[in-house]
TIGURO-676741 format. One line per 10 residues: number of its first residue (from 1); for each residue y, x, z of C-alpha. Coordinates in steps of 0.2 Angstrom, whole numbers, plus 2048, in hexadecimal, padded with zeros to 3 digits. Layout:
NUM = Y,X,Z  ...
***
This chain:
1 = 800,800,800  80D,80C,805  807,815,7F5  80C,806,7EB  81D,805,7F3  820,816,7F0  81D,815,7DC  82A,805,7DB  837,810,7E5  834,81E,7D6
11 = 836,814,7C8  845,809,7D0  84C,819,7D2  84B,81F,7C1  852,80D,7BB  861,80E,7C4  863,823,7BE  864,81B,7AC  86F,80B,7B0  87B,817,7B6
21 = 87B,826,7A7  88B,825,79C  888,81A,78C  888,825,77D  897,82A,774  89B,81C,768  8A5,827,757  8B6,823,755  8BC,81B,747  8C1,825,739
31 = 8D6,823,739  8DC,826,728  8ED,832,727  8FC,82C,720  900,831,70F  90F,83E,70C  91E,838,707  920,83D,6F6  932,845,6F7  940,839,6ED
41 = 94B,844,6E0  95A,83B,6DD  95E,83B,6CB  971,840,6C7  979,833,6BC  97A,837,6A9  98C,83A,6A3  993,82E,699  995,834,687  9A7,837,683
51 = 9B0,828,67B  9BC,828,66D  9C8,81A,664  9CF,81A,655  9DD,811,650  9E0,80E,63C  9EF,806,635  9E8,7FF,626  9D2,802,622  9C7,809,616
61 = 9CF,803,606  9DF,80E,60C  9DE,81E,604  9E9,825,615  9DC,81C,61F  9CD,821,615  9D3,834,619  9D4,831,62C  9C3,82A,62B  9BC,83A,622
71 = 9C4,841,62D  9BE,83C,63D  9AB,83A,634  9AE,84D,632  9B4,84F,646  9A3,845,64A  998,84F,63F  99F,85F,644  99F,85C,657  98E,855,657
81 = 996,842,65C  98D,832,65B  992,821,651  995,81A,664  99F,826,66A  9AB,823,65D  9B4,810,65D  9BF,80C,64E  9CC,7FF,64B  9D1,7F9,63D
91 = 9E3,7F1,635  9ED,7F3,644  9FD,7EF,640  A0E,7FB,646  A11,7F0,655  A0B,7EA,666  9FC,7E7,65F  9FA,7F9,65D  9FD,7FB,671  9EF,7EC,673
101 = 9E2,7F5,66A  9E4,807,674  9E3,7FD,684  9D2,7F5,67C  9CB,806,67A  9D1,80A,68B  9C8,7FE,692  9B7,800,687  9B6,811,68E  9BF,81E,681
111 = 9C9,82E,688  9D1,831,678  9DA,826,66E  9E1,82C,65D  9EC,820,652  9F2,823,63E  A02,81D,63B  A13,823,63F  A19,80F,644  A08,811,652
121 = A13,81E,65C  A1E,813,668  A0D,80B,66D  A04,818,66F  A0E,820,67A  A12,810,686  9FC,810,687  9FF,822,68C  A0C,820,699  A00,812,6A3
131 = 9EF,81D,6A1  9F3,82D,6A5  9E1,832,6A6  9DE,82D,694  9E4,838,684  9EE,831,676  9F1,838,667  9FD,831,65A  9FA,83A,64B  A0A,83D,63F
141 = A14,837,64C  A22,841,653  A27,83B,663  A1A,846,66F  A26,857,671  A34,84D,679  A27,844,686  A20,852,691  A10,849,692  A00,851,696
151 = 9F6,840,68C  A00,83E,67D  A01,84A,66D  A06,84A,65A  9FB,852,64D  A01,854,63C  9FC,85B,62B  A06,868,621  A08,85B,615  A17,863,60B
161 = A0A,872,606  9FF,864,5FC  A0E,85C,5F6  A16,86F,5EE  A06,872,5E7  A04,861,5DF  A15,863,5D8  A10,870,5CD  A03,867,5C6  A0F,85C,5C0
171 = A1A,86A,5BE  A0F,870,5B0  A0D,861,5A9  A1F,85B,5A6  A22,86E,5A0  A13,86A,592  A1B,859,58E  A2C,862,58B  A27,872,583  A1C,865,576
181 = A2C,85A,574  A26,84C,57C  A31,84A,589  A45,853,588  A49,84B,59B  A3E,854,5A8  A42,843,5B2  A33,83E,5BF  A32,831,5CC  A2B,82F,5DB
191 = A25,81E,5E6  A2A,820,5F7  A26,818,608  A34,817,614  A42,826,613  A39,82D,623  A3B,840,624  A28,842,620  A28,839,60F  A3B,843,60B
201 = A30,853,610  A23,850,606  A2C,849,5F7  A37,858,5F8  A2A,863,5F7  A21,85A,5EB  A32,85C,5E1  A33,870,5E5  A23,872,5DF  A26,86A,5CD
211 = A39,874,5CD  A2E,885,5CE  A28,881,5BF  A36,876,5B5  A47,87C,5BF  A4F,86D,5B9  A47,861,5BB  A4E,852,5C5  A47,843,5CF  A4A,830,5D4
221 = A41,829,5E5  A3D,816,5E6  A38,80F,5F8  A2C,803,5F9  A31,801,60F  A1D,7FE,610  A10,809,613  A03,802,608  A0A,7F4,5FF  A00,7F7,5EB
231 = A0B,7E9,5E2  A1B,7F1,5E8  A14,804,5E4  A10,7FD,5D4  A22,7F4,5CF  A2A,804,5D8  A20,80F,5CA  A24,803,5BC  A36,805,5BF  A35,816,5C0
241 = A30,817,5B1  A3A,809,5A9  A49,815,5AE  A3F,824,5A4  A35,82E,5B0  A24,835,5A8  A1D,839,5BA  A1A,830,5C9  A16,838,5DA  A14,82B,5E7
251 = A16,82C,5FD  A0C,81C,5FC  9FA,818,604  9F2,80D,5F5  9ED,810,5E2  9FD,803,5DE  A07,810,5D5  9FA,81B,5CC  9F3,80B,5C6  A05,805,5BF
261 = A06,817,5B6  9F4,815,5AF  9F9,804,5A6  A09,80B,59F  A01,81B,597  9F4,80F,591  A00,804,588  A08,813,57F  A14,81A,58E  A15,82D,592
271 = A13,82C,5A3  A08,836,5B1  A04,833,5C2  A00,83F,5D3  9FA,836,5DF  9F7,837,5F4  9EA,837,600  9DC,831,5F3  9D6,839,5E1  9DD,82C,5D6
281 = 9D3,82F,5C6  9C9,81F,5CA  9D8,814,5C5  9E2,820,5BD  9D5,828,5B1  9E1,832,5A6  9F0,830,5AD  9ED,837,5C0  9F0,84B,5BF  9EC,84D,5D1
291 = 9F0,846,5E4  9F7,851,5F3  9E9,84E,602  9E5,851,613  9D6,856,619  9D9,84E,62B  9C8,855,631  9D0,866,632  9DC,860,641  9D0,852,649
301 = 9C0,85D,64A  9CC,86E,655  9D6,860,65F  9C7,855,662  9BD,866,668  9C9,86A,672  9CB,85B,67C  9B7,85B,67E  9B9,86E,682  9C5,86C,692
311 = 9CD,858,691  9DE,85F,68A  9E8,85B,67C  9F6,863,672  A06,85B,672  A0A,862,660  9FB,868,654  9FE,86B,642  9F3,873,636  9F4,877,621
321 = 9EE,881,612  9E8,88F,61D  9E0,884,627  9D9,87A,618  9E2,86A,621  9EA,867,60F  9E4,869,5FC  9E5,85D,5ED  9D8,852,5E2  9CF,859,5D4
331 = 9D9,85E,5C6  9D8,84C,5BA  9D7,850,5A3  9E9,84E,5A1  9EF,85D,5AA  9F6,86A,5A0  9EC,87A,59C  9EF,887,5AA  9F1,87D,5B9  9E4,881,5C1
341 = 9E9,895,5C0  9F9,88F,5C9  9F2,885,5D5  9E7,893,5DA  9F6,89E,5DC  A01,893,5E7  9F2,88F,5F1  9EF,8A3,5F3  A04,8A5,5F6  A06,896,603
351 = 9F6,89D,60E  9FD,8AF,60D  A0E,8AA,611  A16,8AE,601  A1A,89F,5FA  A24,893,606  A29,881,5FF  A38,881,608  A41,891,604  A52,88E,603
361 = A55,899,5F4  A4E,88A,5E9  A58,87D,5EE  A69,876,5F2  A71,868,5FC  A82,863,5F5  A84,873,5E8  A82,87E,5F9  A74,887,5FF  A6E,881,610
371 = A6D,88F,61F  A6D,885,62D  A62,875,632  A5D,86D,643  A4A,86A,645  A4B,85E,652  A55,850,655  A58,849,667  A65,83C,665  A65,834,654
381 = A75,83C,64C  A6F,850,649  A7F,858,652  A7D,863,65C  A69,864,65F  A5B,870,660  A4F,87B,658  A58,884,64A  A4B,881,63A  A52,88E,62E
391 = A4C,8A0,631  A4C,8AD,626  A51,8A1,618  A43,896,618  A42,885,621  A36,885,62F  A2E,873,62D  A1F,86D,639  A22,87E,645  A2F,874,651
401 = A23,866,653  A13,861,649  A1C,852,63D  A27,859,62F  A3A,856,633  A40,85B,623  A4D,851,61F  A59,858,612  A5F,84E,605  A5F,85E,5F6
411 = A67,85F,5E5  A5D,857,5D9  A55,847,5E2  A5B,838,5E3  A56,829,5EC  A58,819,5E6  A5E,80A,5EF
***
């Protein structure tokens, strides 16, 4: 008995040994690790491409405005610049309109804005005053030396060299009609805009140019008072030549005038035409000689680099034969033989400095020769102003400021009222 006793002791004992062991170690759960943060690059934002506006007076079917076109095309092409970097308008008349459009541009984003007409100057320059940050440029104005703006610049052509050398096309032609016995009057016209000093510059040197070949040689101006107007041009030509002239040159922006001169030679006139800004040998087959041009690209594409360059402008830039800013049309059939040769070498003389349209050895104002002239007229009556623009005998024109401000009245020319 005790013996039995003894043997349930040992096992209870052993039962309560295991009741009390610790229970086996149950595995943790696997705990998954946050994920890294993947570090977040902040991406600059992309400049905005450069804006530019472009205000035209007239549009495509403008010779002027077709040669700011090519122009600006050429900026674009040179500059790398896209089509929408570059907003045109179109037929923006000379008044507020003008001022309208600019702030357009403003507000679609352009920091340049570049404007074609003379009449577009007073507006741009208002746009110019209210958005300082923006550039303007008014190109053949005349106003930006006198402003001391930082924004608002003038850019001009040496249109007088096209106009010289184109003169002696038709210089060469009147002395072929003459020495043939055509023509005994060496009596020529020319179909003018308004009597700004940049159409008296470039008829005079038009004028200048013909002289060098036929010394006497003597020429009537008819205004028109519209920059492209074709049915005046054309009654302006007509009359010219109903008074006797056998060659029109034209400061005028549409085909009116070579067209007019076409008709008369056709119905049995002598009569020759020079054109501007456009090769008239489309409308004027075998009576266009030639047209003084522009090659505008040559001053937008070194402004327009510039401004992308450092955001500046200049107040006055202007550019010529050197520069190939200026040249004339192909030469048309009717031109007498040996007209190219000299217009070779008044090309060659006018980029070496040898020949300069406005020596005043070739001309006279009242029988007298001229020795003093003001460039720059800061009151509206020419007494007592600045810059003197006769040194060393030879008028200075588009060194004082960018837009020609010849405006002599010389022996020879008359304008007609």
């Amino acid at each position: 008995m005790k013996k039995l006793v003894a043997v349930i002791l040992t096992l209870v004992l052993a039962l309560s040994l295991v009741a009390c062991a610790a229970p086996a170690a149950e595995e943790a759960p696997a705990v998954e690790e946050a994920p890294a943060e993947e570090a977040v690059v902040e991406e600059a934002p992309a400049e905005e491409a450069v804006k530019i506006g472009v205000i035209l007076v007239h549009d495509e079917n403008s010779g002027y405005d077709m040669a700011h076109i090519e122009g600006i095309e050429a900026a674009k092409a040179a500059l790398g610049l896209t089509d929408d970097q570059v907003i045109y308008k179109y037929n923006v008349p000379e008044d507020e309109k003008c001022y309208d459009n600019a702030v357009d541009l403003v507000e679609q984003g352009c920091s340049l804005v570049i404007s074609n007409s003379y009449g577009h100057q007073s507006f741009m320059l208002q746009a110019a005053m209210e958005y300082p940050e923006v550039k303007f440029i008014s190109s053949t104005g005349d106003m930006a030396g006198m402003q001391n703006l930082d924004n608002y610049g003038n850019i001009f052509p040496y249109t007088f060299q096209s106009r010289y050398v184109s003169g002696i096309v038709a210089g060469m032609k009147l002395k072929e009609l003459m020495d043939a016995g055509t023509v005994s009057d060496p009596y020529v016209g020319y179909v003018g805009a308004y009597p700004y000093a940049e159409v008296v510059s470039g008829y005079t040197g038009f004028f200048l140019g013909m002289k060098s070949i036929v010394p006497d040689v003597h020429m009537d101006v008819m205004y028109t008072n519209s920059w492209y107007d074709p049915t005046a041009e054309a009654e302006a030509a007509n009359a010219l030549i109903g008074r006797g002239c056998v060659i029109i040159g034209q400061h005028a922006d549409s085909t009116g005038a070579p067209s007019a001169v076409q008709a008369q030679l056709d119905g049995g006139k002598v009569c020759y035409s020079v054109g501007y800004n456009i090769d008239m040998l489309s409308v004027a087959p075998t009576a266009a000689l030639t047209s003084a041009q522009n090659n505008w690209g040559a001053l937008y594409t070194p402004v327009i680099e510039k401004f992308l360059a450092d955001g500046t402008i200049p107040v006055d830039y202007a550019a010529g034969a050197a520069d190939g800013a200026v040249m004339i049309s192909a030469l048309g059939e009717s031109c007498a033989a040996g007209t190219q040769e000299a217009v070779d070498a008044a090309w060659a003389g006018l980029k070496d400095g040898s020949v300069n349209v406005f020596d005043t050895a070739n001309f006279t104002v009242g029988g007298e020769v001229v020795t003093s002239a003001f460039a720059l007229d800061t009151d509206g009556d020419w007494v007592n102003d600045t810059a003197e623009a006769i040194v060393d005998g030879i008028f200075q024109e588009s060194v004082h400021r960018s837009a020609p401000y010849f405006g002599l009245r010389i022996d020879g020319i008359t304008e007609l009222s």
